[in-house]
ROSEPA-82030 format. One record per residue (C-alpha): residue number from 1; x, y, z. Coordinates in steps of 0.25 Angstrom, whole numbers, always signed. Layout:
BEGIN
{NUM,{X,Y,Z}};
...
***
This chain:
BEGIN
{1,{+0,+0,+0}};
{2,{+6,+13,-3}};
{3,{+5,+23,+6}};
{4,{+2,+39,+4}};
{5,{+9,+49,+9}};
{6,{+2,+64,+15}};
{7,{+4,+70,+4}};
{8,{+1,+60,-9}};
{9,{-13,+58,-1}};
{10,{-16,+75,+0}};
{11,{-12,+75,-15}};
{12,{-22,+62,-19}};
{13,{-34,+69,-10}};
{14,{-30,+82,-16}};
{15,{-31,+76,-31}};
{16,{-44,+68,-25}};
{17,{-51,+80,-22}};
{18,{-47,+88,-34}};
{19,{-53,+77,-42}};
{20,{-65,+76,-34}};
{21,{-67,+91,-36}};
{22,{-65,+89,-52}};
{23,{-75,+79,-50}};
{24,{-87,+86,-43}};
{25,{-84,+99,-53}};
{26,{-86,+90,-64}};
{27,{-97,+82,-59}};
{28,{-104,+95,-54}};
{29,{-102,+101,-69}};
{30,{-108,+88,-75}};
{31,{-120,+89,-66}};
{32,{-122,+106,-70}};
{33,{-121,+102,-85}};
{34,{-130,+93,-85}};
{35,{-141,+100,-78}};
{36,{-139,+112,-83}};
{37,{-140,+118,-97}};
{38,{-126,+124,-99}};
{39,{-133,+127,-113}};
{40,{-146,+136,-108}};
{41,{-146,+150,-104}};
{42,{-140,+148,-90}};
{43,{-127,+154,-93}};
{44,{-134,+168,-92}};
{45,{-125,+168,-77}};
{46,{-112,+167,-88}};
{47,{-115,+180,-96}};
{48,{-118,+190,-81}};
{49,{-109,+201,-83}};
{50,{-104,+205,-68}};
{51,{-106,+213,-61}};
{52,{-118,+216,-64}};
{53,{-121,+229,-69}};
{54,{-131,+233,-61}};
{55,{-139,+225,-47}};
{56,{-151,+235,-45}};
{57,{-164,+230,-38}};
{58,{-176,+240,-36}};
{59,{-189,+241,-43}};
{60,{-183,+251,-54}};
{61,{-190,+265,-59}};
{62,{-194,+261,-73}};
{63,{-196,+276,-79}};
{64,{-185,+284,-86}};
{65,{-186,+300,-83}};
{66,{-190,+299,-99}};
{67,{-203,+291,-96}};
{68,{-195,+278,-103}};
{69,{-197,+265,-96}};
{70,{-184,+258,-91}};
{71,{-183,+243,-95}};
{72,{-171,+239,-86}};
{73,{-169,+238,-71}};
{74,{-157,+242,-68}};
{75,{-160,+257,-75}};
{76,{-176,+257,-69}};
{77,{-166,+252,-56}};
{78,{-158,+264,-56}};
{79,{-170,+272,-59}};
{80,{-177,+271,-49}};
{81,{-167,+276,-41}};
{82,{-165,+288,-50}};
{83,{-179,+291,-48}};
{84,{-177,+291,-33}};
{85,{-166,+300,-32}};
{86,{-170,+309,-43}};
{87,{-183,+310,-34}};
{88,{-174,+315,-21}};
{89,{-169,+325,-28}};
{90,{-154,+319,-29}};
{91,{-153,+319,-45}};
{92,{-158,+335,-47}};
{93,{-149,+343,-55}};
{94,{-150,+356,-48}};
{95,{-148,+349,-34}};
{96,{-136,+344,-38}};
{97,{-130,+356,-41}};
{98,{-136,+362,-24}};
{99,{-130,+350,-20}};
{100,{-118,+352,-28}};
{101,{-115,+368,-22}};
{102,{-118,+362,-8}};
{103,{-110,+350,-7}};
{104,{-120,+342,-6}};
{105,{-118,+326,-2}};
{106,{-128,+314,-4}};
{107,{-128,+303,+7}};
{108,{-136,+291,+6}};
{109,{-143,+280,+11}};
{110,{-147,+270,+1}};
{111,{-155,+256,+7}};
{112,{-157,+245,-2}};
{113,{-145,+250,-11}};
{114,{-143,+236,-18}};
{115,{-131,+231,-26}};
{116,{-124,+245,-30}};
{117,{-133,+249,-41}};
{118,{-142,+258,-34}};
{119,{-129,+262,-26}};
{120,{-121,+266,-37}};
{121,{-133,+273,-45}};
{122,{-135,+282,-33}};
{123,{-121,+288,-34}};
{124,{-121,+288,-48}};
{125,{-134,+296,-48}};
{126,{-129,+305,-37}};
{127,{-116,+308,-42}};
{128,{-119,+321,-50}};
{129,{-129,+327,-42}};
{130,{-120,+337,-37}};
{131,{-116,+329,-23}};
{132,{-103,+332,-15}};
{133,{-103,+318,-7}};
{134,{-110,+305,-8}};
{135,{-113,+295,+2}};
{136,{-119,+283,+1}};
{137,{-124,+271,+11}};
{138,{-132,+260,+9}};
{139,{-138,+249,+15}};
{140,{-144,+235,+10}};
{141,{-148,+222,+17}};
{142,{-141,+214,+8}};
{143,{-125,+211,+9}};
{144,{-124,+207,-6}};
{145,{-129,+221,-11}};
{146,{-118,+228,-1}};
{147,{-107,+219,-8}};
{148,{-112,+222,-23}};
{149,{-116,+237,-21}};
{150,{-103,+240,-14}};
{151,{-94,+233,-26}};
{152,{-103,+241,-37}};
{153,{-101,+254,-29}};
{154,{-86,+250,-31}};
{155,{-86,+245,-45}};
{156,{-94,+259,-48}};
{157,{-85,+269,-41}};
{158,{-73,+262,-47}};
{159,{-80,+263,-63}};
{160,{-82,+276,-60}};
{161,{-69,+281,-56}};
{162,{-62,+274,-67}};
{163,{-72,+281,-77}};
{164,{-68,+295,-71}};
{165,{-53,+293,-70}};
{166,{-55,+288,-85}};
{167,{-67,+294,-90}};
{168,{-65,+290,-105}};
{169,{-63,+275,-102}};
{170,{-75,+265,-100}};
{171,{-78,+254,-92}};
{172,{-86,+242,-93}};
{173,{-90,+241,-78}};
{174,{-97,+255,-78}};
{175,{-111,+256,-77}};
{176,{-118,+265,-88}};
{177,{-123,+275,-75}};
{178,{-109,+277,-70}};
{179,{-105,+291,-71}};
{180,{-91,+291,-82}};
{181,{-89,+307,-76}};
{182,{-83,+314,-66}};
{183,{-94,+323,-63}};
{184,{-101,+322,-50}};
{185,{-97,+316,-37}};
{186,{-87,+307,-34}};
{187,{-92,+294,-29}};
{188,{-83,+285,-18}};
{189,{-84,+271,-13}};
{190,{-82,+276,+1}};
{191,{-96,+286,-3}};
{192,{-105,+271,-3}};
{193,{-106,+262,+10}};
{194,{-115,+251,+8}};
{195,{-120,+243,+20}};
{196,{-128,+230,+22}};
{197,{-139,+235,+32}};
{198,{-155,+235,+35}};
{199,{-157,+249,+30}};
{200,{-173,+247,+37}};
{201,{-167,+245,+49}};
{202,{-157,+256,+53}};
{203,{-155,+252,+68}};
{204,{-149,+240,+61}};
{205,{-137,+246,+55}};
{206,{-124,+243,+60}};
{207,{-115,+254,+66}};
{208,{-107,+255,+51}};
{209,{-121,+256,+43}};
{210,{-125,+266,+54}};
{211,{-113,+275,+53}};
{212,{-113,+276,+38}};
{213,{-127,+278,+36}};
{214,{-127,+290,+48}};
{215,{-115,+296,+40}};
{216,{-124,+299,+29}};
{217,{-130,+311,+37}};
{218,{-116,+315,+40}};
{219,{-112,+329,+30}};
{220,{-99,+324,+23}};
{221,{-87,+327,+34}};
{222,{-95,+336,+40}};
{223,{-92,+347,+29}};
{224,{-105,+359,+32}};
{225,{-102,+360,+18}};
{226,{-108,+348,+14}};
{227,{-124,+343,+15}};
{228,{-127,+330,+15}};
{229,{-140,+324,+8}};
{230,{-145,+311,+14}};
{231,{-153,+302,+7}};
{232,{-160,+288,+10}};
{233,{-161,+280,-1}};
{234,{-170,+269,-3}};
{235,{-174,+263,-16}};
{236,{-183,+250,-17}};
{237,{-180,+244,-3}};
{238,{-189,+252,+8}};
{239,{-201,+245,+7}};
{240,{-193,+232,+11}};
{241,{-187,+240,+24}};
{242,{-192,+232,+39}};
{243,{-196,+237,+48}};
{244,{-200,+248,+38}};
{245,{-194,+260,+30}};
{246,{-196,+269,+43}};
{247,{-183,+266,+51}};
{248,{-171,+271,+39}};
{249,{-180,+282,+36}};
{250,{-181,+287,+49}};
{251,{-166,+284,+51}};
{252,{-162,+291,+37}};
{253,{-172,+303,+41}};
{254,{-168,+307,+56}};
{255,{-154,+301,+54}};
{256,{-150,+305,+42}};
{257,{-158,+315,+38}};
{258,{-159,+307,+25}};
{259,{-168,+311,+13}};
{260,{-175,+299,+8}};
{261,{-177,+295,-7}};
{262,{-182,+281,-10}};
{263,{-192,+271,-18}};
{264,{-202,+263,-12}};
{265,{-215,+257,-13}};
{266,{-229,+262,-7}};
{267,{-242,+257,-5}};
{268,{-253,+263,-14}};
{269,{-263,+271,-5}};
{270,{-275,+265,-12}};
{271,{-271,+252,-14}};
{272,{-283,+242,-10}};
{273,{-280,+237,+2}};
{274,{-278,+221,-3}};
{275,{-266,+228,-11}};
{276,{-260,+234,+0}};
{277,{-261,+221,+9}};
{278,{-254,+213,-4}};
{279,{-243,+223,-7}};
{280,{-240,+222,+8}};
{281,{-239,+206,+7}};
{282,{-230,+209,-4}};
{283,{-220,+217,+3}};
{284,{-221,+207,+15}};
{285,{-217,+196,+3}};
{286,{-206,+207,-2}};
{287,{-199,+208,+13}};
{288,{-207,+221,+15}};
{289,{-213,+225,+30}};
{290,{-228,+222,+30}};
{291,{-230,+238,+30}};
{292,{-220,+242,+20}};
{293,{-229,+248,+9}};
{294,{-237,+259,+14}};
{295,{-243,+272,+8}};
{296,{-238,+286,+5}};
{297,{-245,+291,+16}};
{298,{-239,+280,+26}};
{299,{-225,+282,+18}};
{300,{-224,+298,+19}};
{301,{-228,+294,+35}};
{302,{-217,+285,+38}};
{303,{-205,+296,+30}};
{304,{-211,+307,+42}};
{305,{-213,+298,+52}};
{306,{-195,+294,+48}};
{307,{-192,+310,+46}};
{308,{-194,+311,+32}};
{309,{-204,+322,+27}};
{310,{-218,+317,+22}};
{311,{-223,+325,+17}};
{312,{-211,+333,+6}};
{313,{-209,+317,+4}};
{314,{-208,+312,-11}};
{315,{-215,+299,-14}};
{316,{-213,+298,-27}};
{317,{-225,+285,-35}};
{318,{-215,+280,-46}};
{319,{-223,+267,-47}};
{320,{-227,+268,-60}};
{321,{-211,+268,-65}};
{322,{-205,+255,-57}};
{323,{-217,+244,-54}};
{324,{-222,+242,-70}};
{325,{-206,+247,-76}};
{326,{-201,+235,-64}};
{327,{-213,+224,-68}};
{328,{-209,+226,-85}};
{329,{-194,+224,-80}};
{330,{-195,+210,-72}};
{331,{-208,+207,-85}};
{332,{-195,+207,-93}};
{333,{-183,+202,-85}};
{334,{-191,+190,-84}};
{335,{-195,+187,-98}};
{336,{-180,+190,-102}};
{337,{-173,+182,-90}};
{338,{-183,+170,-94}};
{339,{-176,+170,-109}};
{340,{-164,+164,-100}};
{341,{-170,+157,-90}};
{342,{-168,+167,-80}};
{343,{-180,+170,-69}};
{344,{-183,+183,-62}};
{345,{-187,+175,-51}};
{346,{-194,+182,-39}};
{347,{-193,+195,-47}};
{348,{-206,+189,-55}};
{349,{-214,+190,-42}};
{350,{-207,+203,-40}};
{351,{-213,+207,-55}};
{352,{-226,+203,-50}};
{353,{-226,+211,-36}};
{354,{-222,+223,-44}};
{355,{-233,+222,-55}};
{356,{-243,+222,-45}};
{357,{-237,+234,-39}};
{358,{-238,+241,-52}};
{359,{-252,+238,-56}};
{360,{-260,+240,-41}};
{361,{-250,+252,-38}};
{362,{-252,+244,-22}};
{363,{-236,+248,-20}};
{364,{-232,+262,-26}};
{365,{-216,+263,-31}};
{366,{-211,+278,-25}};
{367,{-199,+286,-23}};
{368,{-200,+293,-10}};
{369,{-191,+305,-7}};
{370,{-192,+312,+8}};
{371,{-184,+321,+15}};
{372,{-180,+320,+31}};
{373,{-191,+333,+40}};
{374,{-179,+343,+43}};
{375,{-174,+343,+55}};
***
């Protein structure tokens, strides 16, 4: 019998596993092949051009300031917040150049800011309306979105300071929306700090969210100079807040003395009361608060009863521009993803939800604007 010695056996084992892995690979190839059609359309994956070019997510504003209807949803995305913005006030011509002889800065509060987009836009938007400072803090419930926002935000400032240090070269990894001049205000990293937090619940927030939110209703180093305009942003996510929407705004209006701009959804005052009773079911089966659609009457009450004004408040109806524009879209994307195979999954129930919305007007799509009393 010949004996092995420490070494020839690790070196046989070590050989005996390696085989053993070429084994299962290609045992676990043969299986895949042959219960799965490498000549259908699944190879769609293959052809994904990363990073994505865009990762917005709200119910879009399907209306161009020309009255022509968007087709698709990353512009009626963006648009909507455009809409929302251009109804505080922010994208006036006339106010940038005030802003612009006072030193003016912009500070922000964005909940629900998702995977960058929405981020990135807001700067991009802001960037020539005459500001002397930007800052920017936002908040989501979802780690994954803090992670890819944060990256784009780094991609994007980086694009754009290669297209101003050389203006007549182009890249492929700029979006068509990023500004290719020097004009307007020089946007930093260090001016965006995203945060994973429950932006409903603000005696939830850790000491670090805390401090950089409460550094929003700081004047930049202190300078008299310099105002500050603070703004709480909420696009497409409030009816979701638990316990309600009523604790941030009360803390963004008698902390911060934060102006509010936002999209939401309210309940129609003379909606029948089985409808009401259903579009409160539906939020429940959404992850909504029982409550969370209520009138413009009961809306205007819970912005005084925070600290907003009432009665200057802006409640804007844009529901005829984003329920039937939304409905045509997912109509479409469906029809096209199905030539490959491709479902929209829960998004046809969503189609479903928002048709309904559209055709009994139960839930109304605003853009509400209010202003903190004074102190």
């Amino acid at each position: 019998m010949v004996s092995l010695t420490a070494s020839q056996g690790l070196a046989i084992g070590f050989v005996g596993g390696a085989a053993a892995t070429v084994v299962l690979i290609a045992l676990a190839a043969f299986v895949f092949l042959r219960t799965s059609d490498i000549y259908g359309l699944a190879h769609w994956k293959l052809n994904i051009r990363t990073p994505l070019p865009s990762m917005w997510m709200n119910v879009g504003y399907w209306k161009k300031q020309d009255g022509e209807r968007i087709i698709h949803f990353d512009e009626a995305a963006a648009n909507l917040l455009k809409e929302v913005v251009s109804t505080a006030g922010l994208l006036d011509r006339d106010a940038a150049a005030r802003r612009s002889k006072r030193n003016e800065a912009l500070a922000i509060l964005d909940l629900g800011f998702g995977c960058g987009d929405q981020t990135w836009e807001l700067a991009r938007m802001v960037r020539s309306g005459g500001w002397h400072d930007f800052r920017y803090v936002g908040l989501t419930l979802n780690e994954a979105q803090v992670q890819t926002a944060s990256r784009k935000i780094c991609r994007e400032i980086a694009t754009l300071d290669t297209q101003l240090e050389h203006p007549d070269e182009t890249t492929t990894t700029a979006t068509p929306t990023t500004p290719t001049t020097s004009s307007g205000l020089t946007l930093r990293v260090d001016a965006f700090h995203l945060f994973r937090a429950d932006a409903a619940r603000p005696t939830t927030w850790s000491p670090r969210v805390r401090e950089a939110v409460d550094s929003l209703s700081d004047d930049e180093n202190g300078n008299d100079r310099t105002t500050t305009s603070r703004w709480l942003l909420a696009l497409d996510c409030l009816y979701h807040f638990s316990p309600s929407r009523g604790p941030v705004f009360e803390y963004a209006a008698r902390r911060l003395h934060a102006n509010l701009m936002a999209f939401d959804l309210l309940l129609s005052e003379t909606a029948p009361a089985r409808d009401v009773w259903a579009a409160r079911a539906v939020g429940v089966f959404m992850g909504c608060p029982l409550r969370t659609f209520v009138t413009e009457a009961e809306y205007r009450d819970q912005l005084v009863a925070c600290g907003y004004d009432g009665e200057s408040a802006t409640i804007r109806d844009v529901t005829d521009d984003v329920f039937a524009g939304l409905v045509a879209f997912l109509d479409r994307q469906e029809r096209a993803l199905g030539q490959y195979g491709i479902s929209l999954g829960g998004f046809k129930l969503a189609a479903r939800l928002f048709r309904w919305f559209a055709e009994s007007r139960v839930v109304r799509a605003v853009i509400v604007v209010a202003h903190p009393k004074e102190k």
